[in-house]
N, C-alpha and C positions, 0 to 999 in steps of 0.2 A: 748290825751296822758298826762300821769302825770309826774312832774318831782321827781328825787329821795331825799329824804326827808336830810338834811343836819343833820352834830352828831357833836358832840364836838371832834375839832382837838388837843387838848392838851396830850392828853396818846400819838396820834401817833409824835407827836414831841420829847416826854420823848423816845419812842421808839426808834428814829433815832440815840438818845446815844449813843445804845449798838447794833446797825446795825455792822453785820460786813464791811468790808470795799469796796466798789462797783466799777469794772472797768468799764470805762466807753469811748469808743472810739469819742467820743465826744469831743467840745471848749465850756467852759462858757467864759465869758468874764472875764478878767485877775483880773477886780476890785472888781468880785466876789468870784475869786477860787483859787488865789495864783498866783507865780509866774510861775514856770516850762520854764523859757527861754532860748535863743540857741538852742543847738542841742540836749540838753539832756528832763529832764522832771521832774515832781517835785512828792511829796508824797515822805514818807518813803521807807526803803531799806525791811522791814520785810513784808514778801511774804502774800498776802491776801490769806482767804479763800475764799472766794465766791464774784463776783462781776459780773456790767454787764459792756457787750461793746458794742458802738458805735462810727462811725464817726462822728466829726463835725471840725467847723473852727471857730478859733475867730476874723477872719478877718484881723491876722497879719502874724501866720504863717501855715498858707493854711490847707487841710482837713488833721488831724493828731490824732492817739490815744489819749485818755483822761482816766482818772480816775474817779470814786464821791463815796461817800458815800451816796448818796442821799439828801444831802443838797447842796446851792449853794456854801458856802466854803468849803465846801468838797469836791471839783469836779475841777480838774489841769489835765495838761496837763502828759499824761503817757511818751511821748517821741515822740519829734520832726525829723520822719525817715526821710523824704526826705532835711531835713537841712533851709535854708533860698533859698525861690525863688520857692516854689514849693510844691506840695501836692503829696502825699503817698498812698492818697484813700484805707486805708484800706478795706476789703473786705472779703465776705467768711468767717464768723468764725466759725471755728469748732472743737471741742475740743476731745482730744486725754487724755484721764488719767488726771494729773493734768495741762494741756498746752491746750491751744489756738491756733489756728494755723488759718491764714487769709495769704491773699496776697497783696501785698503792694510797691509798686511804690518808692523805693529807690535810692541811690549812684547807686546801680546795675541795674537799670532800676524795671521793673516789676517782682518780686520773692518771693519765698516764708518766709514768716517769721512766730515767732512763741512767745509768749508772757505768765507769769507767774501772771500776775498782778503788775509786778514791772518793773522800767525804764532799770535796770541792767537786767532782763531776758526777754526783751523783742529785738530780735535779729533775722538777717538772718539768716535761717537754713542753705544756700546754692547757691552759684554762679551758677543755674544751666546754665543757660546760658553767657558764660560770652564775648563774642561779641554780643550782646546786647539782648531782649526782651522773658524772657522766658516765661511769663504771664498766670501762674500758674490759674487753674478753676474746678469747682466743684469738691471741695474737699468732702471726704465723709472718715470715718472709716469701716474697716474693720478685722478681727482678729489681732486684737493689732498693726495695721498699719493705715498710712492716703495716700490714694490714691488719685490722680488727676491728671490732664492732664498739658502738659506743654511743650515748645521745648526749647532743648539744642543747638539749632545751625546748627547743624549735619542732625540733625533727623525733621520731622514736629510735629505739636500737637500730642503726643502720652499718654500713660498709666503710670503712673509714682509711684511711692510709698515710704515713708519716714518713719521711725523711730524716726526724731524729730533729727537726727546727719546729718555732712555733707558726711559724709562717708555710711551712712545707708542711705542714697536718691539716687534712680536710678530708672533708665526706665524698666519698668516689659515686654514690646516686644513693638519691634517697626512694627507696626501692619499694617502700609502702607510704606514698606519700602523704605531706604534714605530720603530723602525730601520733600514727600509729607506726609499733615494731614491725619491722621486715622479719624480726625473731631467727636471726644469723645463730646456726648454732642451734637450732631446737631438732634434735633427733630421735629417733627411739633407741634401748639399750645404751650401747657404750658410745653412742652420742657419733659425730663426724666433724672430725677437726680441718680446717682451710687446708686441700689437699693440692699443690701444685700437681698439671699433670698434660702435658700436651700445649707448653705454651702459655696456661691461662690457670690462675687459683680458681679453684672448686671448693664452693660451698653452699649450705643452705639456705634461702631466704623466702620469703612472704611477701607478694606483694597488696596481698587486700582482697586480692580477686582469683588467685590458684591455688591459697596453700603455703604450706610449708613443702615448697618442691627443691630439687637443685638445682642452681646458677654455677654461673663463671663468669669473671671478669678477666680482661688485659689490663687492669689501672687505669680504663678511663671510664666516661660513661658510658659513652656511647658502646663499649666495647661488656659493658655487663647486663649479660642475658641468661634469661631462664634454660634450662637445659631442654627441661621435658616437662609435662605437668602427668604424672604417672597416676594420680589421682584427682580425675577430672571434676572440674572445680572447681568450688574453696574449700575441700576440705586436703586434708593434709596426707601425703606421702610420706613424709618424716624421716629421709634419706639416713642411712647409718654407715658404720663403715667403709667408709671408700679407700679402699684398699688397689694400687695399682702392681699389676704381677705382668709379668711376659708382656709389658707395652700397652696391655689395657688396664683400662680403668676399671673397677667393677664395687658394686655397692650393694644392699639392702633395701628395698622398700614396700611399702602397703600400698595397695589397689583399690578402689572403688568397691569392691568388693570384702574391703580388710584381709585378703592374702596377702603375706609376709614373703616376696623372695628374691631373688638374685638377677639383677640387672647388669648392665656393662654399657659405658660411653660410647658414643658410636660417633665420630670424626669424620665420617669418609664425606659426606656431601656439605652443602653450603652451609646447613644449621645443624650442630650437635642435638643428638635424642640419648634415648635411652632406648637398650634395647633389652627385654627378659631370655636369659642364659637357658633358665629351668623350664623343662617340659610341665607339665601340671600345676598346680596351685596349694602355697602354701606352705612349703617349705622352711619354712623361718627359719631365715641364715642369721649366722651371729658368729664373732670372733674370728674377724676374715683377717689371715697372717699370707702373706703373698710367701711362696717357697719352691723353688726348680721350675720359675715359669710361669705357674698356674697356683691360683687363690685356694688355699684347704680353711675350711670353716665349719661349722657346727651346724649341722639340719636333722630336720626330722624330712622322712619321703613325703610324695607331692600326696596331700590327702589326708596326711596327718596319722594321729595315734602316738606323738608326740616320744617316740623314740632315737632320741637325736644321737646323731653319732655321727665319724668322720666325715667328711665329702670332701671333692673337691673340683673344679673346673678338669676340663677335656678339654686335651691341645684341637680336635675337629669339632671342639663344640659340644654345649650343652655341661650336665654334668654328671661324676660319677660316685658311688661312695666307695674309699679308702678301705674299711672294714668295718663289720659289723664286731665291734668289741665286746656288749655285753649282750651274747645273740638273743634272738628273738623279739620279742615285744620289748624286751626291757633296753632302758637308756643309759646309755655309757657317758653322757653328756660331755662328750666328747670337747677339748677346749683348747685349740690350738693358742700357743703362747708365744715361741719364740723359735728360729732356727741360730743354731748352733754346730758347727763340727760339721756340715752338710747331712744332720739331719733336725725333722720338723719337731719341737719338743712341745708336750701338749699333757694336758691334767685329763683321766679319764676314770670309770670305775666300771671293772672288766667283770664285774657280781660278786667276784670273790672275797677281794681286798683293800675294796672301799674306792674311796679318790686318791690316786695315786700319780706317779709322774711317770709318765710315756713317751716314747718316741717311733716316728715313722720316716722311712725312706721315700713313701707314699704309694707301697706296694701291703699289701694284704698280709702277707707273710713277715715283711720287714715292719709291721705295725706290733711294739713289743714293749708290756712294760718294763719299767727299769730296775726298781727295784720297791717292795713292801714297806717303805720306810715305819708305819704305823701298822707292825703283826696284826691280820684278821680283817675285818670285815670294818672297821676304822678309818677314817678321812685321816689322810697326812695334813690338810689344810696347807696345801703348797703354793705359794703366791710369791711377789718380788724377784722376777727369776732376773739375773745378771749376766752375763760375759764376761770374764777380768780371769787375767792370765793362764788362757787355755783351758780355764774348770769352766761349769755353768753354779754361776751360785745361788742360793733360795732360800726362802721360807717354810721351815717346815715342822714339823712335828710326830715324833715317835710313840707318843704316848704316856712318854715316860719324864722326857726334861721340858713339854711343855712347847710352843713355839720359838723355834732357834736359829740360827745361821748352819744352811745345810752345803755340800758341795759336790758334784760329780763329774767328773773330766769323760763320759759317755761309758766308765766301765762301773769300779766300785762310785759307792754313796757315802758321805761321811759327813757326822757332825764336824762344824769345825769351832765350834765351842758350845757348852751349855753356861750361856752370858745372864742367866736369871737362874740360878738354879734352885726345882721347885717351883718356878711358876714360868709364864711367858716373858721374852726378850720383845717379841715382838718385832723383830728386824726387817727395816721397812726404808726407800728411798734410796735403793742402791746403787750408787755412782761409784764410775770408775778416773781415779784422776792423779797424773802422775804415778803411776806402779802401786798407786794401792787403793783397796777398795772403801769406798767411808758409807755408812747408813746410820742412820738412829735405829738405836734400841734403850731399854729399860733393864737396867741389870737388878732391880727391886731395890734398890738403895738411893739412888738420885735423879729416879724418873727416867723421861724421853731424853736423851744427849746421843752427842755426834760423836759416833765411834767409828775405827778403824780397823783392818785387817789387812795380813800379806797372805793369807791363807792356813796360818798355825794357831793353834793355842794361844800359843805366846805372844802371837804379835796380832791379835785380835785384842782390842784395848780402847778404853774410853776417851779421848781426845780432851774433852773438861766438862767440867759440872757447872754450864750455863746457868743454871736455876737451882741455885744452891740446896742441897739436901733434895728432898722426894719432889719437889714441884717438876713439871717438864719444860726443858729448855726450848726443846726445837718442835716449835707448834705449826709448822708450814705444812704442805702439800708434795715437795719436791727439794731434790739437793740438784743443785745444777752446777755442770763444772761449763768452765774458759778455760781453751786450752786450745 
């Protein structure tokens, strides 16, 4: 493999001038980024345009919003919510018009807040519970509202909906009535996030009496209904990736029977169903990425023997598999991840050369690895895949410098720094924002911190040391850009 050729970093420093101003839910360390002490928070009162967020902690006052501009004294604390004694963990961001909206561990326990870029707009939207824990989750927008789940006390985890006011925040039905969870959000695998999709957010809920099946609402009550109950009952269907391709909707789920397979929304008459795509039973579909149309995901044939490899939806129905990668019995586990460059890129292991990074057009023949990043019969451990200026970027590992920032524009492969060298970097949370790419990694010196890249050597670079020395800065989940 080759590494990526290093440029002169001086234009992108002249650049960082005239950055607009970057939020950043993050802690550099104080010696680097300003004050911002107590309870409040530092930078300017004049509302940013575009910024990213992340959590972190400077090791004094626990995991709390930050600011940057993309330098290390540009980067302060946005505002200390949970006060002295304690972390806020913000979460969830999700943005609504010009606001931000996450969830965040306050005075009021766990509630929803909502943030401008600035200390003075960054505030609880609402006590929704105020004898204690309303612990607001998967937030999602939908016509000109932010929905998510949350209990008021009264009620269990149910459907909730805000305006960004304390007065415009209320429960859209309480869908397992009194006290118990509707359990919004309880899926199998990689879970199923509030999917708009025909008009109306699509998600999971319980009512007491069918299950964890799928719903949808229009934002009123009246207008939120069960879709299908695919496991007749109360027991649970546990809806997973709903993924919409070619204008359908199409999802995961278990049967009465505990077969695992591929369903699709069906719109055409008075009341939405679900209808099963797959001839047979059992299937378990997983890692549904929509790509030229039609849904490609990971299954084993109907019946099982648990040799999972490509599939994908048939434009006349039903479905077919892509290729048999690691032939015969054995499992390629095949993992579609992301499209790029118009074609589908996906983690597989072809017998040879371990888990590797592949790509398909979504024909048999154009199904090709990419390259051996990790010689022999060795996992690349390739995860974090990105988009940012024409490469696809990742995670990955040769064997040799450890987990690192990898890069391929669909031909060569290239490290594009060994950022821990001798152990893992671990480069994770990759945002693209303003012409460069920012992740945390670990360079074995001063922990987890917010680093950047224009795609050189050289201009792959630690941004500041939030948590002075080995502690880790940036303890969140996500970098999230405004922009």
């Amino acid at each position: 493999m080759q590494r990526i050729s290093s440029s002169n970093r001086f234009a992108e420093r002249i650049r960082f001038g005239s950055r607009t101003a970057i939020l950043a839910l993050a802690g550099l360390a104080l010696t680097a980024c300003g004050s911002g002490g107590g309870g409040g928070g530092g930078g300017g009162s004049s509302t940013p345009s575009a910024f990213l967020l992340f959590r972190a902690d400077d090791g004094s006052k626990g995991a709390e919003p930050w600011t940057s501009d993309g330098s290390g004294s540009g980067t302060e604390l946005l505002k200390n919510i949970k006060g002295s004694g304690g972390d806020s963990r913000p979460d969830e961001f999700t943005r609504m018009g010009d606001t931000v909206f996450f969830k965040a561990n306050g005075p009021d326990n766990s509630e929803l807040y909502k943030t401008d870029g600035t200390a003075g707009g960054t505030q609880q939207v609402k006590d929704i519970n105020p004898s204690g824990y309303a612990g607001p989750q998967h937030l999602a927008t939908y016509d000109g509202a932010l929905y998510f789940t949350a209990k008021d006390g009264s009620n269990g985890s149910e459907l909730w909906r805000s305006d960004g006011t304390a007065s415009g925040t209320r429960m859209v039905k309480d869908i397992n009535p009194g006290p118990g969870d509707s359990e919004p959000g309880k899926a199998l695998y990689s879970g199923l996030s509030p999917t708009v999709y025909n008009n109306h957010l699509y998600f999971n809920a319980n009512d007491g009496t069918n299950g964890v099946e799928l719903w949808r609402t229009d934002g009123t009550k009246a207008g939120t209904e069960r879709v299908t109950d695919i496991n007749n009952g109360s027991d649970d269907s546990l809806p997973f990736g709903l993924t919409v391709a070619g204008g359908t909707a199409y999802f995961g789920a278990q049967d009465s029977s505990s077969n695992r397979d591929l369903y699709r929304v069906d719109t055409s008459g008075a009341s939405p169903k679900a209808v099963k795509v797959n001839s047979g039973n059992g299937i378990i579909p997983n890692s549904l990425v929509a790509f030229d149309g039609e849904v490609y995901f990971r299954a084993q044939p109907a019946g099982g023997n648990f040799d999972y490899e490509l599939w994908r939806t048939a434009s006349g129905g039903g479905i077919t598999q892509v290729k048999d990668i690691n032939s015969g019995s054995n499992a390629s586990q095949a993992a579609p991840r992301l499209v790029f460059d118009g074609k589908l890129y996906l983690t597989a292991n072809g017998g040879t050369d371990g888990t590797e990074l592949w790509r398909s057009d979504g024909t048999a023949s154009g199904t090709k690895q990419v390259a051996d990043i990790n010689p022999g019969s060795n996992d690349s451990r390739i995860g974090a895949l990105t988009v940012f200026n024409g490469a696809l970027y990742f995670q990955a590992s040769d064997g040799s410098s450890g987990d690192e920032l990898w890069r391929t524009s669909g031909g060569a492969v290239g490290q594009v720094a060994d950022i821990n060298p001798g152990g893992d970097s671990d480069p994770a949370f990759l945002t693209v924002f303003d012409g460069t790419l920012y992740f945390r990694a670990d360079d074995g010196i001063t922990g987890e911190e917010l680093w950047e890249t224009d795609g050189t050597i050289s201009g792959t670079q630690r941004v500041g040391d939030i948590n002075t020395g080995l502690g880790d800065g940036l303890t969140g989940s996500a970098i999230f850009a405004f922009q």
